[in-house]
N, C-alpha and C positions, 0 to 999 in steps of 0.2 A: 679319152680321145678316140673321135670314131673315124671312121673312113670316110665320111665327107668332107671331116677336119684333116685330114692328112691331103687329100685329092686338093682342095683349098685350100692350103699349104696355114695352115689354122695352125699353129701350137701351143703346147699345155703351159701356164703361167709356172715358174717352180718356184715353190716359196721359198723362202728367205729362213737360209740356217742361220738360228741367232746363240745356239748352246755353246759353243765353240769360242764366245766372246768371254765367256767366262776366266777360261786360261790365260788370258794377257797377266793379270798381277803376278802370277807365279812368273811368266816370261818375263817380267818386269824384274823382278829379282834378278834372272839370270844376265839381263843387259846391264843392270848397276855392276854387280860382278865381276862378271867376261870382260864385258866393253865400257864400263864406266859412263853408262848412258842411264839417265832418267826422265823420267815424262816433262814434257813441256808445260803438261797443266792445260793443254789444248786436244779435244778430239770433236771428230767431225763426222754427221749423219748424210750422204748424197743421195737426192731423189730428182727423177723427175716431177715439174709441180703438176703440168700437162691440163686439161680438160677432160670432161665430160660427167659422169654418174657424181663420181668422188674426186671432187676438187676441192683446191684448200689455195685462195688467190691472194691471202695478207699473212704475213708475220701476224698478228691477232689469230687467225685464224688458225696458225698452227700452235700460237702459245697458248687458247685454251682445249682445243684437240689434244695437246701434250698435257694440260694441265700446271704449264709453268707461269710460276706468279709475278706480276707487273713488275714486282723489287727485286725479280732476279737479274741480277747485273750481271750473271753469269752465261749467259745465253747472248748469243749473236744470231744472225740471219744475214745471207750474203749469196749472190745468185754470180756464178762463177763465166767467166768466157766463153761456156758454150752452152749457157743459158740454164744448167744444173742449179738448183735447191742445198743450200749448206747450213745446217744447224749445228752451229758451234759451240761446246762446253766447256767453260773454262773451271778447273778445280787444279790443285797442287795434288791428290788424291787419286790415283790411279784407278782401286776402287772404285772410286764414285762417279770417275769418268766408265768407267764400264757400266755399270749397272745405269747410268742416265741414259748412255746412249740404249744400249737394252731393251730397257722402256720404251724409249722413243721408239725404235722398231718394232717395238710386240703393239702399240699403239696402234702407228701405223699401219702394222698388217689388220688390227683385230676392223679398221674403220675402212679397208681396202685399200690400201693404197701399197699393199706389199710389192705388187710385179711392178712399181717403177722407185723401190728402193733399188739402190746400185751398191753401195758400199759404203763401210765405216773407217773412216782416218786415226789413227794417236800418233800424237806427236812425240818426240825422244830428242834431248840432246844431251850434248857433252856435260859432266859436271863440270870439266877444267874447260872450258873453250880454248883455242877450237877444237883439241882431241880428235879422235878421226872422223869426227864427222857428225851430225844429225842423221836420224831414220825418220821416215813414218812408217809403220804397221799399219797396210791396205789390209781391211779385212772384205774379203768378198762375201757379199751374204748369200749371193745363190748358189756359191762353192760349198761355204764354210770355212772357209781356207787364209791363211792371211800369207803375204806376201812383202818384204821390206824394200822400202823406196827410196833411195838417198841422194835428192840433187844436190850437185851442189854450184849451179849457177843457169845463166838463162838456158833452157834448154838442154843441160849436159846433168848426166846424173853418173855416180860412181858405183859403175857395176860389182867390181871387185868388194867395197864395202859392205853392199848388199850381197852378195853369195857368202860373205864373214858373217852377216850377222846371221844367214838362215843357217851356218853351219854349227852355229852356239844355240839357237832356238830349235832345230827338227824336233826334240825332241820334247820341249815344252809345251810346241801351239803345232798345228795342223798345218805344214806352211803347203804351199799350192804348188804340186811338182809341176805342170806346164810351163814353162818360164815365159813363153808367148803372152799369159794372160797378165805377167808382170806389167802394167802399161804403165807408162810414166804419166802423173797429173800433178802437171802445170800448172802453177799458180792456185795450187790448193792453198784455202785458207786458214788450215793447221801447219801450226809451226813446229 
């Protein structure tokens, strides 16, 4: 970035740390454990779809980009209230919800489209319902960082939950010490 980019208030695109995705299964264990949470079998890719160079305007279009095949009944696509891009994976496999999404993002960036991924969802619930609660695991990809998110109604989410669950995982996953960038998303399509 040079000095006509800064004077132009220009700045540098940062790619998207995807290595850090890897540690969820191990975190995965620690949440069956601790908190008697397991995966919903739901995780979630958010991008902008946007215009210009490298655009991608159909569900088609990202499922052969992705390479995912017509008989996968495991993939959704769902464009959220404020107009975000959601490729949803449904597997009971923790694993395999990492490593999909993974993909999708190394995809993503290798075809451009890295500076308008935003962030990766898993979903967690209770084995016993309701137990204390459902999480999602916000993983930010231009942090690195993941962050746990627990509504539990229109609008209202359970903070205390979430500072329990980061205080069973710091040491598992990379969680995000800003608590600012914690943001609540509403009517995410991971359960």
């Amino acid at each position: 970035m040079g000095l006509r980019d800064t004077l132009f208030g220009r700045t540098k695109q940062v790619a998207p740390k995807l290595d850090s995705l890897f540690a969820l299964p191990t975190a995965a264990l620690t949440l069956a454990s601790e908190l008697d949470l397991v995966t919903s079998g739901q995780a979630g890719l958010c991008f902008k779809a946007g215009s210009g160079e490298a655009s991608i305007t159909t569900d088609d279009d990202v499922k052969q980009l992705l390479n995912f095949d017509e008989a996968a009944a495991d993939v959704t696509f769902t464009t959220d209230g404020f107009g975000f891009r959601w490729i949803v994976i449904h597997d009971q496999d923790i694993t395999t919800l990492v490593t999909r999404i993974h993909g999708a993002n190394s995809t993503l960036v290798d075809n451009g489209f890295g500076p308008r991924l935003l962030c990766a969802v898993f979903g967690f619930v209770p084995t016993n319902p309701p137990g204390d609660g459902s999480v999602r695991l916000v993983y930010l990809l231009k942090q690195g960082t993941f962050y746990p998110f627990s509504p539990t109604g229109a609008q209202q989410r359970d903070n205390e939950f979430e500072l329990r669950v980061r205080s069973f995982l710091d040491k598992d996953l990379p969680i995000e010490p800003d608590l600012s960038r914690w943001m609540a998303l509403w009517d995410v399509p991971v359960t």
